[in-house]
Structures are given as C-alpha cells and as structure tokens.
DOGU-885389 format. One record per atom (N, C-alpha, C): x, y, z negated; atom name; chain; residue in three letters. Coordinates in steps of 0.02 Angstrom, whole numbers. Example, Ala and Ser with C-alpha at 12.3 -4.5 7.8 and 13.67 -1.06 7.14 Angstrom:
residues 2
<<660, -284, -390>, N, A, ALA>
<<615, -225, -390>, CA, A, ALA>
<<660, -165, -390>, C, A, ALA>
<<642, -112, -354>, N, A, SER>
<<684, -53, -357>, CA, A, SER>
<<645, 2, -394>, C, A, SER>
end
This chain:
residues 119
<<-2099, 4891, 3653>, N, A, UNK>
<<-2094, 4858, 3589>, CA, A, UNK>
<<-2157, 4818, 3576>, C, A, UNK>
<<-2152, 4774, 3529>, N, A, UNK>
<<-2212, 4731, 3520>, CA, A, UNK>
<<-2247, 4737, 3465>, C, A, UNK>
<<-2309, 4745, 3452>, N, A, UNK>
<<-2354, 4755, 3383>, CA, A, UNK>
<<-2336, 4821, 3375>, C, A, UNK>
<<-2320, 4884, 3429>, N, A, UNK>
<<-2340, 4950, 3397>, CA, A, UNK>
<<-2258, 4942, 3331>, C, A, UNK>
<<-2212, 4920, 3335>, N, A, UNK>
<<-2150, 4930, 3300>, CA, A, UNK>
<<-2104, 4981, 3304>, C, A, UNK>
<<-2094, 4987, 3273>, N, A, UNK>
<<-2016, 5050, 3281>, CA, A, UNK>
<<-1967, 5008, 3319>, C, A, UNK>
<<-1896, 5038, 3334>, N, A, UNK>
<<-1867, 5027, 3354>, CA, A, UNK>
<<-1823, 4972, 3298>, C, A, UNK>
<<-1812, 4919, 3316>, N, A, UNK>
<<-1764, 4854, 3270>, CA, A, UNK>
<<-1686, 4898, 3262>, C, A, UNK>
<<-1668, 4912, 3186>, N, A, UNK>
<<-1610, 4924, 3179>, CA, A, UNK>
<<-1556, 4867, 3188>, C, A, UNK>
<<-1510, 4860, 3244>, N, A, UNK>
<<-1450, 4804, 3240>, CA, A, UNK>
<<-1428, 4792, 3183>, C, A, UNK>
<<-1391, 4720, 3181>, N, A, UNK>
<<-1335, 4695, 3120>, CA, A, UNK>
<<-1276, 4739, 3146>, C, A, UNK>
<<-1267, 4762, 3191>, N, A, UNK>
<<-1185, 4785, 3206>, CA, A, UNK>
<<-1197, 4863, 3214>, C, A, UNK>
<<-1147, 4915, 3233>, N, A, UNK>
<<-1147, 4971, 3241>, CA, A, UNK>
<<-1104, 4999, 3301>, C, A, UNK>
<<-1118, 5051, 3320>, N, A, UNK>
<<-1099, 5078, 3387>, CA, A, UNK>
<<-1027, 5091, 3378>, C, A, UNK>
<<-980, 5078, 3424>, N, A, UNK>
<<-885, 5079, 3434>, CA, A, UNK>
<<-890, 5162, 3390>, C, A, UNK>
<<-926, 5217, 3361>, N, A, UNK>
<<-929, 5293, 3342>, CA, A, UNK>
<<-940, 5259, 3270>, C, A, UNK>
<<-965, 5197, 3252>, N, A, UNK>
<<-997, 5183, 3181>, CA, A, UNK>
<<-1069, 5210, 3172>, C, A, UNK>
<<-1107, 5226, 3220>, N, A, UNK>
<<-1176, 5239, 3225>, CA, A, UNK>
<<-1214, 5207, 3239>, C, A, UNK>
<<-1266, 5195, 3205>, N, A, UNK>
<<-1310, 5132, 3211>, CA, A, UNK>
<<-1355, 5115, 3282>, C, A, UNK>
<<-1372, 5051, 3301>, N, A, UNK>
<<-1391, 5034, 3372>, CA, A, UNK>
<<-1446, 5004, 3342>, C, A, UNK>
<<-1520, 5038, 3384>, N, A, UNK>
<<-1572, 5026, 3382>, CA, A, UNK>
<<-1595, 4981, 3448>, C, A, UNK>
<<-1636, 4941, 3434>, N, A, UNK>
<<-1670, 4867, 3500>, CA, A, UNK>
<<-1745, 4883, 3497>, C, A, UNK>
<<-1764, 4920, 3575>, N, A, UNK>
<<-1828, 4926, 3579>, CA, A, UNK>
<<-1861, 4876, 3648>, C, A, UNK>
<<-1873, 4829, 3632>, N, A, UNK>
<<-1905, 4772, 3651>, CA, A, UNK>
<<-1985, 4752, 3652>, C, A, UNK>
<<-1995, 4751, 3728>, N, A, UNK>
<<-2071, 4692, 3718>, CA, A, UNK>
<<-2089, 4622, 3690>, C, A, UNK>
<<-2028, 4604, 3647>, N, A, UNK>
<<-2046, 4527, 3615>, CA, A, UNK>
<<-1990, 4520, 3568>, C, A, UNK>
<<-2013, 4483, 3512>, N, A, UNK>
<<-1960, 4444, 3466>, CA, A, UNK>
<<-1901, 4386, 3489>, C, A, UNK>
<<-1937, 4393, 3564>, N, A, UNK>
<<-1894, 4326, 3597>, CA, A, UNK>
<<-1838, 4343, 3656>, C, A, UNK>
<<-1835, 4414, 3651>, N, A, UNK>
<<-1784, 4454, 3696>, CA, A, UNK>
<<-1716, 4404, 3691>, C, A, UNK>
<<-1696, 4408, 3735>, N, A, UNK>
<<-1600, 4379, 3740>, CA, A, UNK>
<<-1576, 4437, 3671>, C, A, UNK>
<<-1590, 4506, 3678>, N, A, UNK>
<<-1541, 4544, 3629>, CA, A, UNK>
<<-1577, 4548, 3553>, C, A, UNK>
<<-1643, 4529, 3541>, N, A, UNK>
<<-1680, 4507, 3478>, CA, A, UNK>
<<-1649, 4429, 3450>, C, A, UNK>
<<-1649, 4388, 3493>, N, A, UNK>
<<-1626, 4311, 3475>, CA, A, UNK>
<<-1540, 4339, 3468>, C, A, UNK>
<<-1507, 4360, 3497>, N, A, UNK>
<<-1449, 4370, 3458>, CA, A, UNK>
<<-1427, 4422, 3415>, C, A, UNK>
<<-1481, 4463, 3398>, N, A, UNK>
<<-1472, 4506, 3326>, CA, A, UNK>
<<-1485, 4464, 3271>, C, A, UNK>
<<-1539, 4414, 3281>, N, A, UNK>
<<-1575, 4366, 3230>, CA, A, UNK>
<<-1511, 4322, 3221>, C, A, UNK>
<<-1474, 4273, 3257>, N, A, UNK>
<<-1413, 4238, 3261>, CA, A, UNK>
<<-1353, 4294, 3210>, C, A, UNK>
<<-1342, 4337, 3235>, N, A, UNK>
<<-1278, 4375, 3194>, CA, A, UNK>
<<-1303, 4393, 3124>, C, A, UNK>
<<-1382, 4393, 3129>, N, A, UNK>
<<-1396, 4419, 3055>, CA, A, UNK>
<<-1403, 4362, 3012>, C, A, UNK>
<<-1419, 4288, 3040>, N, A, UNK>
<<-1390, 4256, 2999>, CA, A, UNK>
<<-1336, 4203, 2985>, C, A, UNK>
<<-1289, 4227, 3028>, N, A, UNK>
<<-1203, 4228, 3021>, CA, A, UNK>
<<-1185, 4285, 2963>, C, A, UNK>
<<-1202, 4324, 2962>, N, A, UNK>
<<-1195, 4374, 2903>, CA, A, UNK>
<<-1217, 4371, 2840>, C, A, UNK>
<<-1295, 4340, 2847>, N, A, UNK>
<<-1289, 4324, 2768>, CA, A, UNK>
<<-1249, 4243, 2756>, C, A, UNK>
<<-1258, 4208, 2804>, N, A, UNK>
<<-1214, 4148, 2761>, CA, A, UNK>
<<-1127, 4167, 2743>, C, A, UNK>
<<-1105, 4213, 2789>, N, A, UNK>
<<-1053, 4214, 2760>, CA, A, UNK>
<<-1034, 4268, 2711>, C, A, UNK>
<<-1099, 4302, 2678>, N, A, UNK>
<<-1102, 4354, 2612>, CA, A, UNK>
<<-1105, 4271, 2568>, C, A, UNK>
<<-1145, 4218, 2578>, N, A, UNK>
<<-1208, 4173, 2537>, CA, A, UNK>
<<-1116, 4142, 2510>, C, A, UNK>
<<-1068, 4106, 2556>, N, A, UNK>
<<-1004, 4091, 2552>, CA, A, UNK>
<<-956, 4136, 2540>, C, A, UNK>
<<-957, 4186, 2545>, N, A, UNK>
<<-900, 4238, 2497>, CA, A, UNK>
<<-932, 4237, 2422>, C, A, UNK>
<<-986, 4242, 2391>, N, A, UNK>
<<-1012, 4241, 2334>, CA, A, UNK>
<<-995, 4179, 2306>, C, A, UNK>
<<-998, 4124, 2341>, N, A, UNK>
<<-964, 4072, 2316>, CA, A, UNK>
<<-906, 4057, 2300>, C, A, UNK>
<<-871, 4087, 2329>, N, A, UNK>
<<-795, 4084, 2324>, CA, A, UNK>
<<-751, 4134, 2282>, C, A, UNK>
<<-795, 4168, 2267>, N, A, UNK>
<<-800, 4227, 2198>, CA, A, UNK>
<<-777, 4202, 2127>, C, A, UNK>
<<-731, 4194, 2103>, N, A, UNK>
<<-735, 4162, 2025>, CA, A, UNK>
<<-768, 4216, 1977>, C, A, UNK>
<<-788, 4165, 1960>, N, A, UNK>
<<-816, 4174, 1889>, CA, A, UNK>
<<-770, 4236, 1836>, C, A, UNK>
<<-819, 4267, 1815>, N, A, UNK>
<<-766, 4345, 1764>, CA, A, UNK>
<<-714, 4321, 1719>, C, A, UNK>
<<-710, 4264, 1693>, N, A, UNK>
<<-676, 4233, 1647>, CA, A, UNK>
<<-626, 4198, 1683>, C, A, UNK>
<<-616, 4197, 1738>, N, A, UNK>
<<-569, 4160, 1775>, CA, A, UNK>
<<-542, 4207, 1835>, C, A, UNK>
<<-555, 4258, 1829>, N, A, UNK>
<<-526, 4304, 1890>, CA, A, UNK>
<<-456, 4333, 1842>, C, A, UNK>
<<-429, 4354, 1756>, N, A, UNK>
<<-389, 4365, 1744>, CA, A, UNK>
<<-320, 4331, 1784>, C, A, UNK>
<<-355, 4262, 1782>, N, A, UNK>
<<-312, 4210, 1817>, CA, A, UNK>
<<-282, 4219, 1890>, C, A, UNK>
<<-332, 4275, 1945>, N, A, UNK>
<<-305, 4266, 1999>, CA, A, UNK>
<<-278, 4318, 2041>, C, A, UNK>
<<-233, 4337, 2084>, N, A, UNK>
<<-192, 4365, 2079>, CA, A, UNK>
<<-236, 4426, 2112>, C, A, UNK>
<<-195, 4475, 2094>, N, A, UNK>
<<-238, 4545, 2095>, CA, A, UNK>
<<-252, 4562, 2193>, C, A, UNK>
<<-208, 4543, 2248>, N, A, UNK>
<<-213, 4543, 2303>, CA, A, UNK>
<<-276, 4523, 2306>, C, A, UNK>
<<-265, 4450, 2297>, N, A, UNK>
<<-338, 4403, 2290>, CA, A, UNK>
<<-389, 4440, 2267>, C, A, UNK>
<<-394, 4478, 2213>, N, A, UNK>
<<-475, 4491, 2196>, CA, A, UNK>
<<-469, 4576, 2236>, C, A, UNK>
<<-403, 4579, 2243>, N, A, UNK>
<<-453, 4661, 2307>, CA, A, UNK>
<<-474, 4621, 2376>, C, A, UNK>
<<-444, 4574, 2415>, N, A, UNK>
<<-481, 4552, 2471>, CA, A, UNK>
<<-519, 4526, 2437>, C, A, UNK>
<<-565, 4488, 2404>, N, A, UNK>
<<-624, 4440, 2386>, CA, A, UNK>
<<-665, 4539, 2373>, C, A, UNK>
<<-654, 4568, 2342>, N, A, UNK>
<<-715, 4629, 2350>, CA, A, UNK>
<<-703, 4670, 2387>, C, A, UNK>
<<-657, 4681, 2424>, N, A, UNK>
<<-658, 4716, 2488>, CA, A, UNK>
<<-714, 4666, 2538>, C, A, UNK>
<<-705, 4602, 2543>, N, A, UNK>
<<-765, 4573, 2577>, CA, A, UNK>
<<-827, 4553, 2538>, C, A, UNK>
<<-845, 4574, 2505>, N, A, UNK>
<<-900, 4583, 2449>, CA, A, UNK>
<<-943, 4640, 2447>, C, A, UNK>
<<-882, 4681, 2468>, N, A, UNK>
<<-916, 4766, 2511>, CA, A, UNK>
<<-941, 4759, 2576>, C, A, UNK>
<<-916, 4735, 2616>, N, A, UNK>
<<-944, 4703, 2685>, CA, A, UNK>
<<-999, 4688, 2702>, C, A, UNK>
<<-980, 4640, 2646>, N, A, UNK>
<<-1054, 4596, 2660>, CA, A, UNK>
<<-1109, 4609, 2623>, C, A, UNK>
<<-1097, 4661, 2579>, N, A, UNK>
<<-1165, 4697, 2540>, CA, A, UNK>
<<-1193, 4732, 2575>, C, A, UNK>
<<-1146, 4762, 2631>, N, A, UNK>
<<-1150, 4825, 2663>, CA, A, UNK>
<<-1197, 4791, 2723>, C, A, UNK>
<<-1170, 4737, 2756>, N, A, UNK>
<<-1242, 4689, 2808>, CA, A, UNK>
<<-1295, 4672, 2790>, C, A, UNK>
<<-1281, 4636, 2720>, N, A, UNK>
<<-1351, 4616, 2692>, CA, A, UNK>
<<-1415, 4669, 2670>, C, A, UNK>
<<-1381, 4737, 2651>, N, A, UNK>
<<-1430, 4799, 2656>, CA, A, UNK>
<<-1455, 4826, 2706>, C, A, UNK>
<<-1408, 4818, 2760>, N, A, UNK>
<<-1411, 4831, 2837>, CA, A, UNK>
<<-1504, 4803, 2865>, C, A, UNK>
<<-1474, 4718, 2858>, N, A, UNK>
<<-1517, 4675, 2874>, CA, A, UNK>
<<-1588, 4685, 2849>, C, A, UNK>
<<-1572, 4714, 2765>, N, A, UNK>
<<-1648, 4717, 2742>, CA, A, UNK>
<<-1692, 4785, 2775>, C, A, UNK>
<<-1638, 4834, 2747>, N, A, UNK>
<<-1682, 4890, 2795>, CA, A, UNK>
<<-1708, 4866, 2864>, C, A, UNK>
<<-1676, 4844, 2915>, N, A, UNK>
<<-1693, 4812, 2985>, CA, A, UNK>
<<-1752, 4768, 2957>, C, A, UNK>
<<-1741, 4724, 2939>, N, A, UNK>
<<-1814, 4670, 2907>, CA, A, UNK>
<<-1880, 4704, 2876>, C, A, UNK>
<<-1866, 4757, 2842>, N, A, UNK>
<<-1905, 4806, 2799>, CA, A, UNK>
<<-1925, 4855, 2841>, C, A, UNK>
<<-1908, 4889, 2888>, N, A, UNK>
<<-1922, 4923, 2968>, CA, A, UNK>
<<-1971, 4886, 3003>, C, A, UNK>
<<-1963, 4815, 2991>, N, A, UNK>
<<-1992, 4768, 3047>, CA, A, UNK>
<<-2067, 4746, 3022>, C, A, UNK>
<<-2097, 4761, 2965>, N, A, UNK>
<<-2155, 4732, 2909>, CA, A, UNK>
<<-2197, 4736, 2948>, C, A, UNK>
<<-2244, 4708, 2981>, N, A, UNK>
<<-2307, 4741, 2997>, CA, A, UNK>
<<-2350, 4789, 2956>, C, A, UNK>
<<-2401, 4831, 2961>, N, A, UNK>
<<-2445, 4815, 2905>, CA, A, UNK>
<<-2488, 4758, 2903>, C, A, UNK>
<<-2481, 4774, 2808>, N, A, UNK>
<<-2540, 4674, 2803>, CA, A, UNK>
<<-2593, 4697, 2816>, C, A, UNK>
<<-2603, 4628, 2838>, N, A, UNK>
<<-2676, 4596, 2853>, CA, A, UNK>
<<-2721, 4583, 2790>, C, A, UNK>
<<-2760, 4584, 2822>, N, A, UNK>
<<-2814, 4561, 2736>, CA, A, UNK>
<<-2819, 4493, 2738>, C, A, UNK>
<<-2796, 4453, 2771>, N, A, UNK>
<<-2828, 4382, 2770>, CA, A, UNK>
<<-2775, 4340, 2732>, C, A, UNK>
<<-2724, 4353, 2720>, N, A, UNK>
<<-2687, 4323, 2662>, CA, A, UNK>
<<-2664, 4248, 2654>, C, A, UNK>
<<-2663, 4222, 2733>, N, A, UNK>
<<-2638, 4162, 2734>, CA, A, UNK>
<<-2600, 4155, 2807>, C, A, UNK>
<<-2540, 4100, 2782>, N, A, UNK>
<<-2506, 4101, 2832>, CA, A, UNK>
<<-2513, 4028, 2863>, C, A, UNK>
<<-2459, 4015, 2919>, N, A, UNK>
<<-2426, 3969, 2969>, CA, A, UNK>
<<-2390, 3962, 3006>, C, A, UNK>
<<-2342, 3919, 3010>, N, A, UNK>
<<-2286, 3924, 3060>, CA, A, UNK>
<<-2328, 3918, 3133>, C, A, UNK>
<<-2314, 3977, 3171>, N, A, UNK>
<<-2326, 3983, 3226>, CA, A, UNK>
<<-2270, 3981, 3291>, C, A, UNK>
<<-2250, 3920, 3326>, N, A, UNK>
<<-2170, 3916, 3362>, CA, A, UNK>
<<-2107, 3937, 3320>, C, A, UNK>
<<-2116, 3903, 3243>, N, A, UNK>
<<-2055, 3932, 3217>, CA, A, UNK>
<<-2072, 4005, 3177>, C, A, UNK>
<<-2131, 4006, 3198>, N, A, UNK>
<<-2118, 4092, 3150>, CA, A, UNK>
<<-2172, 4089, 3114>, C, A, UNK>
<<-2163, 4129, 3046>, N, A, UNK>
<<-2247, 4150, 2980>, CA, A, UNK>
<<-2271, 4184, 3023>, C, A, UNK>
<<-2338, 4148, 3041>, N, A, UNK>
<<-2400, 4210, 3058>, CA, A, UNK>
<<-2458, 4199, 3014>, C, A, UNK>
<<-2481, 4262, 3037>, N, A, UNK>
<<-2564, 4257, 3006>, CA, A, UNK>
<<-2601, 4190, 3013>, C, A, UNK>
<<-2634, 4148, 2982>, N, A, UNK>
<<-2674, 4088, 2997>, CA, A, UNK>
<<-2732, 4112, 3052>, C, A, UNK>
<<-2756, 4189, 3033>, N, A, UNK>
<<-2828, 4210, 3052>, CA, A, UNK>
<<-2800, 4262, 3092>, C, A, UNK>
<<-2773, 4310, 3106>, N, A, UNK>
<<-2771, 4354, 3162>, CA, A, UNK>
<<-2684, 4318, 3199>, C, A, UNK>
<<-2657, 4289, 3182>, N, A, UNK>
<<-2601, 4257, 3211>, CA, A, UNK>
<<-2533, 4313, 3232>, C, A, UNK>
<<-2533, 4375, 3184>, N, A, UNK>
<<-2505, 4411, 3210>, CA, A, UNK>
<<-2435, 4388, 3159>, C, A, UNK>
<<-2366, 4411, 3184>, N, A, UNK>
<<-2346, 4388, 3165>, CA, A, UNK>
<<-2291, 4422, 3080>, C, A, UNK>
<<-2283, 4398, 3035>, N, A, UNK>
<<-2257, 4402, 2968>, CA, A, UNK>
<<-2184, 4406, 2961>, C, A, UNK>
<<-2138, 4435, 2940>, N, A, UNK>
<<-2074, 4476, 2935>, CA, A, UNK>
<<-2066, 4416, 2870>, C, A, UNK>
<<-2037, 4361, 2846>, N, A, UNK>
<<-2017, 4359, 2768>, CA, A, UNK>
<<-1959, 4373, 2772>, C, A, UNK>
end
C-alpha cells in the first residue's frame, strides 16, 4: 500500500454482498484507476437521479410505480455515495501542517511535502 494506508474500501461488493478491500502500492494501480472510474459513474448517476426527482409539489402528480422506482434508486445511490465517502474518508492522510496545496499530475498535493490530499 502507499503512504502507510489501510486497505481502499471498493465501490462494488463481493457476489456474498461483502465488501472488497484494494491493497495496492500506488493510486495508479489498473484496479485503483478503475475503482476511481466506477466511483465516479456512481455519483453522476446519484448527481442525475436527483435530478430527475420532482419536486414534493409535483410528485402527487406522478404515478405511484414511478415514485417507488425513482426511490428505490435513490436508495442505491445513497447507499454508493456513503460507500464512496467512507472509502474516501478511509483514504485521508493525516494533515500536514503546511496547509497549502497543488495539482500534482492531476491530483491535490501538499505544495511543501508533496504528499498527496484525498478531497
């Protein structure tokens, strides 16, 4: 693993429904670059189910099928997006004292120890 990390909790879960942990020497693994890819396929399509959500004043209007699939996938995707944070929130370094950042190849790092930043 890299920076002394725990093990990366996956966006997906094991064929049992048990969660799959990624213990890796780099952020740039083939199976890190496609946890990062599915995790954010998952929030855009929580970011687009929320959109497609009517409004409380306008759901009387739509038919009751309709609003159990629209929160049956509302559960879904709450259920990834918590997924994701714990995994993201697992992943924090501890801070640094130096308190400034930079895109380093695409990623927040430290300006001054260059290690790298979870946002």
């Amino acid at each position: 693993m890299f920076e002394g990390s725990p093990p990366r909790l996956l966006p997906w879960t094991r064929p049992d429904g048990g969660p799959c942990y990624l213990s890796t020497d780099g952020p740039d693994s083939h199976l890190s670059v496609l946890a990062d890819t599915v995790e954010s396929e998952l929030l855009a399509a929580a970011e687009t189910l929320l959109d497609d959500t009517p409004p409380p004043p306008a759901r009387a209007a739509v038919d009751p099928q309709e609003l159990w699939r629209l929160a049956t996938g509302l559960r879904e995707a709450l259920r990834a997006v918590l997924r994701i944070a714990v995994s993201r929130g697992d992943r924090l370094p501890e801070p640094c004292d130096h308190a400034e950042t930079r895109l380093c190849e695409g990623r927040t790092c430290c300006r001054a120890c260059r290690r790298q930043i979870y946002l």
